[in-house]
C-alpha positions as CSV (number, residue, x, y, z in Angstrom):
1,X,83.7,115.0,108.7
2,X,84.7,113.4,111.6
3,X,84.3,109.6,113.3
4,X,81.5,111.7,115.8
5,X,78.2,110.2,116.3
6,X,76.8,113.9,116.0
7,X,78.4,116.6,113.5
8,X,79.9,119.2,115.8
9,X,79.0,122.6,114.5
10,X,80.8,125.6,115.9
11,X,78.3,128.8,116.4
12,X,80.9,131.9,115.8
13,X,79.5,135.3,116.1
14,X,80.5,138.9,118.3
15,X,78.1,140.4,120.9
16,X,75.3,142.2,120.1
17,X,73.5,142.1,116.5
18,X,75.6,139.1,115.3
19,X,74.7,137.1,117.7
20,X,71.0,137.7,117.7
21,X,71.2,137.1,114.1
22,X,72.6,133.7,114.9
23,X,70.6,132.7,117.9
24,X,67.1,133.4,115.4
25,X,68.8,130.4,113.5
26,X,69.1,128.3,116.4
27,X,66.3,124.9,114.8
28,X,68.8,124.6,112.1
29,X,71.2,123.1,114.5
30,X,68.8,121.7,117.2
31,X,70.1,117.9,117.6
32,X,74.0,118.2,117.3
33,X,76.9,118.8,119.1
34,X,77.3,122.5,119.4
35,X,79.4,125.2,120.9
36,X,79.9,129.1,120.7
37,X,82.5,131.5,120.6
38,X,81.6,134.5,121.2
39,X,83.1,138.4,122.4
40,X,81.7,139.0,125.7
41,X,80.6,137.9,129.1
42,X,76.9,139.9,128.2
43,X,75.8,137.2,125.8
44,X,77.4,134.0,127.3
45,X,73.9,133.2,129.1
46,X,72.1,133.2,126.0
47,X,74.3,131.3,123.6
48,X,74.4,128.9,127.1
49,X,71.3,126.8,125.6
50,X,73.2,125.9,122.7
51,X,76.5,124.2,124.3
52,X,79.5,125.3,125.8
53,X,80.2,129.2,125.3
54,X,83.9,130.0,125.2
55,X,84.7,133.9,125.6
56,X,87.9,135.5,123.8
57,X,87.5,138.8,123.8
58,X,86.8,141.7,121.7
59,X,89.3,142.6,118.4
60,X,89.3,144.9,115.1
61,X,91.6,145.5,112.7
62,X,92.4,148.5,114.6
63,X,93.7,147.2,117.9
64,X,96.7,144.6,116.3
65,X,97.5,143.6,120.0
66,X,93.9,142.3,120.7
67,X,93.8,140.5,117.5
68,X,96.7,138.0,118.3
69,X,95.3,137.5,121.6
70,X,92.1,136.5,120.2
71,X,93.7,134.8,117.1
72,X,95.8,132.5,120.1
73,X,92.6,131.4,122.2
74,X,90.4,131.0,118.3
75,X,93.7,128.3,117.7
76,X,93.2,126.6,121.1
77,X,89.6,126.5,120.9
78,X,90.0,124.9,116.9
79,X,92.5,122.7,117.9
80,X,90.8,121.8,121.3
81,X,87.1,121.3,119.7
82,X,87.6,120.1,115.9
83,X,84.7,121.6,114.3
84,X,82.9,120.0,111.4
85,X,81.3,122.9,110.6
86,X,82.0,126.7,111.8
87,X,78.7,128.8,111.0
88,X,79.2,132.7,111.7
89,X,77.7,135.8,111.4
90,X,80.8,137.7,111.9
91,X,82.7,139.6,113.2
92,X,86.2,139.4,113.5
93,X,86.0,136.7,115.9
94,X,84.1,134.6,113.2
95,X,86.2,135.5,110.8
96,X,88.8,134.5,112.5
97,X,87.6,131.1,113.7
98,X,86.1,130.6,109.6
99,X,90.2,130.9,108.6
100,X,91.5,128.4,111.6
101,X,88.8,125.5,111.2
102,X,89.4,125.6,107.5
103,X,92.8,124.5,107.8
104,X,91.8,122.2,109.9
105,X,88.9,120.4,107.4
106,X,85.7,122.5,108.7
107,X,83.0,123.5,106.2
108,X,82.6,126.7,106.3
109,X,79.1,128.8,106.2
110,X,79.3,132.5,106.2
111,X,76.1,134.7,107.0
112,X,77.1,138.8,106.4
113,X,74.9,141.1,108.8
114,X,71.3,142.6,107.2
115,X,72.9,145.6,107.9
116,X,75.6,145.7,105.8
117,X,73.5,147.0,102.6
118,X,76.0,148.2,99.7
119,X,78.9,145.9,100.6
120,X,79.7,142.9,102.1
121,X,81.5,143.5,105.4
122,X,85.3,143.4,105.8
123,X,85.3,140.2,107.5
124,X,82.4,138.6,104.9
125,X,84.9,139.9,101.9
126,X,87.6,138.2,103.5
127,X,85.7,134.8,104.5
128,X,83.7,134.4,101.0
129,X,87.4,133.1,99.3
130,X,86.8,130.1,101.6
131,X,83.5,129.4,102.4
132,X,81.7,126.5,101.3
133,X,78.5,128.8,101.6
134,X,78.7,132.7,101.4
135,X,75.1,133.9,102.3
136,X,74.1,137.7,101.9
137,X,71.2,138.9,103.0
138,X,70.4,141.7,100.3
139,X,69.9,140.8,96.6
140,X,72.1,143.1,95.0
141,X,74.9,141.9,97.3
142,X,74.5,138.4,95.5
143,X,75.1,139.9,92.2
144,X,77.9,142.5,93.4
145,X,79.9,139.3,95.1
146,X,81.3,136.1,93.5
147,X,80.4,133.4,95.5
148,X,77.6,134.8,97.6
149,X,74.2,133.8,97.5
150,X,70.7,135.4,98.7
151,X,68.5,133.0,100.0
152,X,66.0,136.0,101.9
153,X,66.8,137.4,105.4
154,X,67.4,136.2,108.7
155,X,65.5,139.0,110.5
């Protein structure tokens, strides 16, 4: 961790379900230095009451292009903020952020979407190798996936 007064966590999620699945986690952060990263303009108002929003874009694994433009403003944002902590709920751009702020000393929490039922999402799969806590929110997920726990559900 850092010389900070306050741990600076970094709240990493896409538009839509992964970020309302973050936001309904919002008191475990209440009282330190946050910020979010996030996929679109839609949502920037309400991660706004958390700390400074920063907007890179939307990217899959589909559209190679979009991912190195959104893989270059994840790096300035890292570098730029210096996490201690980077907690996601995917997708790619939480993925994405989860891989940069490791290498630069983040911890790294991982929260895979209720939705994804039989198998860990693509981005989870990928995040679990270096997360210092893999969270699932489906039992059987826990025992299908090394280094993921089940703690209950966020919705």
């Amino acid at each position: 961790m850092s010389k900070r007064e306050k741990l600076r966590i970094c709240l990493a999620a896409s538009a839509g379900g992964h970020a309302s699945q973050l936001m309904s986690l919002s008191e475990s952060w209440r009282g330190y230095d946050t910020f979010c990263v996030t996929t679109t303009e839609v949502v920037r108002n309400k991660l706004s009451e958390y700390g400074r929003v920063y907007v890179v874009g939307e990217c899959n694994r589909e559209h190679l292009l979009r991912v190195c433009k959104v893989l270059i403003r994840c790096t300035w944002i890292a570098l730029k903020e210096r996490p201690d902590v980077v907690i996601s709920t995917g997708a790619a751009v939480g993925c994405l952020l989860c891989l940069l702020c490791k290498m630069l000393g983040a911890k790294i929490v991982w929260i895979d979407s209720i939705t994804n039922v039989e198998r860990m999402s693509l981005s989870g799969r990928m995040v679990r190798r270096i997360a210092d806590l893999c969270l699932v929110q489906w039992p059987e997920l826990a025992q299908k996936y090394k280094n993921a726990e089940f703690v209950g559900a966020v919705i």
